[in-house]
C-alpha positions as CSV (number, residue, x, y, z in Angstrom):
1,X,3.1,7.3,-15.0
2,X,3.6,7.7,-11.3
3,X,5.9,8.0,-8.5
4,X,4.9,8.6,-4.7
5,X,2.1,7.0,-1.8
6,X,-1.4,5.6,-0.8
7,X,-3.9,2.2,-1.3
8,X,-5.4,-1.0,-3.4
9,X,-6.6,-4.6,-5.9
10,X,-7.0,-5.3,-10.3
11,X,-7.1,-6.9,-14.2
12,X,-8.3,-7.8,-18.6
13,X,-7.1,-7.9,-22.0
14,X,-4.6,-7.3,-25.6
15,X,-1.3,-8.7,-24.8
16,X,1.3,-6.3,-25.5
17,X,3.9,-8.3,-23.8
18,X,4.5,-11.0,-22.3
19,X,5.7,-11.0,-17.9
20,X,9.1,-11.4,-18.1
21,X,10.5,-14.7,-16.7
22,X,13.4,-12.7,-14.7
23,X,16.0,-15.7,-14.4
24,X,13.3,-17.3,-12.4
25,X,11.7,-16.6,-9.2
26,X,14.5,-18.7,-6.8
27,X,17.5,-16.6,-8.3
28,X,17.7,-13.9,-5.4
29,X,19.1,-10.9,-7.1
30,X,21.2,-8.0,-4.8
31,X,18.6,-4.8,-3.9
32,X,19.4,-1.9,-2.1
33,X,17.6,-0.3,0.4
34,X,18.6,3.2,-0.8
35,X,15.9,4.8,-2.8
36,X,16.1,8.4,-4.3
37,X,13.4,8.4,-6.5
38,X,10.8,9.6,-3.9
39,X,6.7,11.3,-4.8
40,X,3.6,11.1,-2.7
41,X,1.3,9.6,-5.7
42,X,-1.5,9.1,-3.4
43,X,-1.5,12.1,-1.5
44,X,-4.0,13.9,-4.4
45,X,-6.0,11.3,-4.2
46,X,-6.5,10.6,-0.2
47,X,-4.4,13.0,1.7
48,X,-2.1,10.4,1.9
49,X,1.3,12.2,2.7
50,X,4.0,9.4,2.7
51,X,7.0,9.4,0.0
52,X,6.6,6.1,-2.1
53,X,9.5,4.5,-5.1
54,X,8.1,2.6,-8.2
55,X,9.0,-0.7,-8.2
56,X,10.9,-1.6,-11.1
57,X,8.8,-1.6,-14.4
58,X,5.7,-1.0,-12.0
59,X,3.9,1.2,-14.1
60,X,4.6,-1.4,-17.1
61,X,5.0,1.5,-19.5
62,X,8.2,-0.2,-21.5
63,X,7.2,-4.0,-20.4
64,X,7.2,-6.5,-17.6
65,X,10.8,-7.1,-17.7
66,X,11.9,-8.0,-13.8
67,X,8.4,-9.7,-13.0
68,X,7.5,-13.2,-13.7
69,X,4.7,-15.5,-13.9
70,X,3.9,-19.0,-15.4
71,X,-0.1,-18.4,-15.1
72,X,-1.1,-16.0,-17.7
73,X,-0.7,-12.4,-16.3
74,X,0.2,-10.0,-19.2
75,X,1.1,-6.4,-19.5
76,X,-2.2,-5.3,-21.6
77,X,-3.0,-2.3,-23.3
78,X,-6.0,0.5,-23.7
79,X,-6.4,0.9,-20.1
80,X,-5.2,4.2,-19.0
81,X,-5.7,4.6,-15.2
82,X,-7.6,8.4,-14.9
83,X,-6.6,8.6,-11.2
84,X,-3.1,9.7,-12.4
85,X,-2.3,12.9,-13.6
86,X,-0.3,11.5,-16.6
87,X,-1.9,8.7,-18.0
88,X,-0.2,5.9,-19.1
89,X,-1.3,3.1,-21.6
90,X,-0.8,-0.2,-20.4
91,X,-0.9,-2.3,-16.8
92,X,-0.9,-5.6,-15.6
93,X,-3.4,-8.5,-16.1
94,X,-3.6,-11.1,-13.8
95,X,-6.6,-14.1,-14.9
96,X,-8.5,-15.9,-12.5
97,X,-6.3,-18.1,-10.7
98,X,-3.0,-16.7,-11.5
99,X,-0.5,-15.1,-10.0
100,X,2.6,-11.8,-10.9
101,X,5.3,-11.9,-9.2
102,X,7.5,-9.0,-9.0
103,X,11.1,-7.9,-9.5
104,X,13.5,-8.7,-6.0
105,X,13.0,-5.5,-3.5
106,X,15.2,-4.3,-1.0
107,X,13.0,-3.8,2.4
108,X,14.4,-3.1,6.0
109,X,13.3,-0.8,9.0
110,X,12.6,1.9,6.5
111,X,10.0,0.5,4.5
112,X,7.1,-0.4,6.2
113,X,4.1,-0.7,3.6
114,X,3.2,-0.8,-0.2
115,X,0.6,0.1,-2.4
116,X,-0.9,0.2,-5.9
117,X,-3.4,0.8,-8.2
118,X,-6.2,-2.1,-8.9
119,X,-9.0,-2.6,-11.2
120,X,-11.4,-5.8,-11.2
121,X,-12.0,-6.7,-14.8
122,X,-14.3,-9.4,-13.8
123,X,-15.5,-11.7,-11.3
124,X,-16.4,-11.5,-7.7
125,X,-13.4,-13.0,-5.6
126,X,-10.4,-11.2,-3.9
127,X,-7.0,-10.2,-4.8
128,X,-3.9,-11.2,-2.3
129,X,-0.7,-9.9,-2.0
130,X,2.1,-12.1,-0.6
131,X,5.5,-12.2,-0.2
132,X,8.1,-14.0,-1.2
133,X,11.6,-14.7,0.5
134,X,14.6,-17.2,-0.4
135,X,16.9,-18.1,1.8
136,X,17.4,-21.8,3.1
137,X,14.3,-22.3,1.3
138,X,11.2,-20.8,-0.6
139,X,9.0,-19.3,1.8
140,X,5.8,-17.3,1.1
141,X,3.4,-15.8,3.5
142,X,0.5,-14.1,2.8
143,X,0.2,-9.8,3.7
144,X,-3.1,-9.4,2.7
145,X,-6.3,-10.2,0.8
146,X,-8.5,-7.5,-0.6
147,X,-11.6,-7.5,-1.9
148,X,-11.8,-4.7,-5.2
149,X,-15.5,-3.0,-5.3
150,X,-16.8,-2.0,-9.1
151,X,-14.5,-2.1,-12.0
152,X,-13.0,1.1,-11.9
153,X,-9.2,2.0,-10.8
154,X,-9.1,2.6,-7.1
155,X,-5.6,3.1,-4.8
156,X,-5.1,0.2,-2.4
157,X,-5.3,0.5,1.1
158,X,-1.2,0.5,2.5
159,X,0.2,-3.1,2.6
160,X,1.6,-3.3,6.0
161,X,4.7,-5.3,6.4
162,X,4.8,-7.7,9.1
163,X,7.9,-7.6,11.5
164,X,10.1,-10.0,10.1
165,X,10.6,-8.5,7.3
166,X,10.8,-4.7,8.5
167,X,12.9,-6.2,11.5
168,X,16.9,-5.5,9.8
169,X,18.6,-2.5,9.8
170,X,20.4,-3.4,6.9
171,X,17.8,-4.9,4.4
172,X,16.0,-8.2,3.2
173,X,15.2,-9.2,-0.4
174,X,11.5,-9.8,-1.2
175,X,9.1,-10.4,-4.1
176,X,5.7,-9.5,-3.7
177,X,3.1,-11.8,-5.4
178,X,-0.5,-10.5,-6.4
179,X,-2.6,-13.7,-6.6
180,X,-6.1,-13.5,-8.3
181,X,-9.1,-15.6,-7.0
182,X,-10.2,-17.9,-9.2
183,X,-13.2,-16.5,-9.8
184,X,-11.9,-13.1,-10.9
185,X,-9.7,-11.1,-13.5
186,X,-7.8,-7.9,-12.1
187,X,-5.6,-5.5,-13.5
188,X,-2.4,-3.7,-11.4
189,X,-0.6,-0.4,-12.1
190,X,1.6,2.0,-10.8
191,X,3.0,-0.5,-7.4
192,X,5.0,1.6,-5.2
193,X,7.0,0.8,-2.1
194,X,7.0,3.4,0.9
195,X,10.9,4.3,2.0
196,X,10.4,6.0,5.1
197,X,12.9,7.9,4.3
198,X,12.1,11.1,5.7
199,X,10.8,9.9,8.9
């Protein structure tokens, strides 16, 4: 589907399979912080220059496998997203209330935002993105909360990271959670860290 930069919030319907259960959400996983698989996505779309990496299974092409939820979301079907050049079939549904939660990341001094592709199937409330770190402890902290105009595909706006987790030189594991109001259905697609790696 995609592989490169730029903005975002989403979700609806068809189950075509099910968000894989990864191990579980506490069992940290080793990432690297060396990515080589490197396209501005967004840059058609909003100028948007920046090299971005798909997250694993983040265009959910072949499945969810990696990402994990125990509320519902679903990798769905019918739902090609037009502002890519190659469409793809299938993204990620996330029903009022519930929550994805992604495969582990590596992110360090290098990687300083994220973004994706949203769609807001129905409803009126926002989409928030958090993140997730374990270590002494489950701790999640909020990145941002978007509100999603319409229901067509739009690109996020860049998830900043905060400094604590942009802060080693080395690299911190992280899951990123999308969290759906309760009042609203959105869809994800195509989520994309930026390595700033050519900076």
């Amino acid at each position: 589907m995609l592989s490169a930069r730029a903005l975002g919030s989403a979700v609806i319907a068809v189950a075509v399979a099910c968000v894989a259960a990864a191990g579980s959400p506490a069992g940290a996983s080793a990432a690297t912080c060396s990515y080589s698989q490197l396209s501005q996505v967004f840059k058609p779309l909003d100028g948007d220059a920046n090299l971005y990496t798909p997250f694993q299974n983040g265009n959910f092409e072949t499945g969810a496998g990696g990402w994990w939820s125990s509320t519902g979301a679903r990798v769905v079907s019918g739902d090609s997203n037009p502002l890519l050049g190659t469409h793809g079939a299938y993204s990620l549904q996330i029903p009022g209330g519930g929550s994805a939660q992604s495969p582990w990341m590596c992110v360090n001094a290098t990687t300083p935002s994220m973004r994706f592709f949203v769609r807001r199937v129905s409803g009126t409330g926002p989409l928030t993105v958090n993140a997730v770190i374990i270590s002494g402890g489950r701790a999640v902290s909020t990145l941002k909360t978007m509100s999603v105009s319409g229901g067509s595909w739009q690109a996020s706006a860049p998830v900043t990271f905060p400094a604590y987790l942009t802060a080693s030189s080395t690299g911190i594991n992280v899951q990123f959670q999308f969290t759906a109001d309760a009042g609203a259905v959105f869809r994800i697609d195509d989520v994309e860290l930026d390595p700033y790696l050519r900076r």
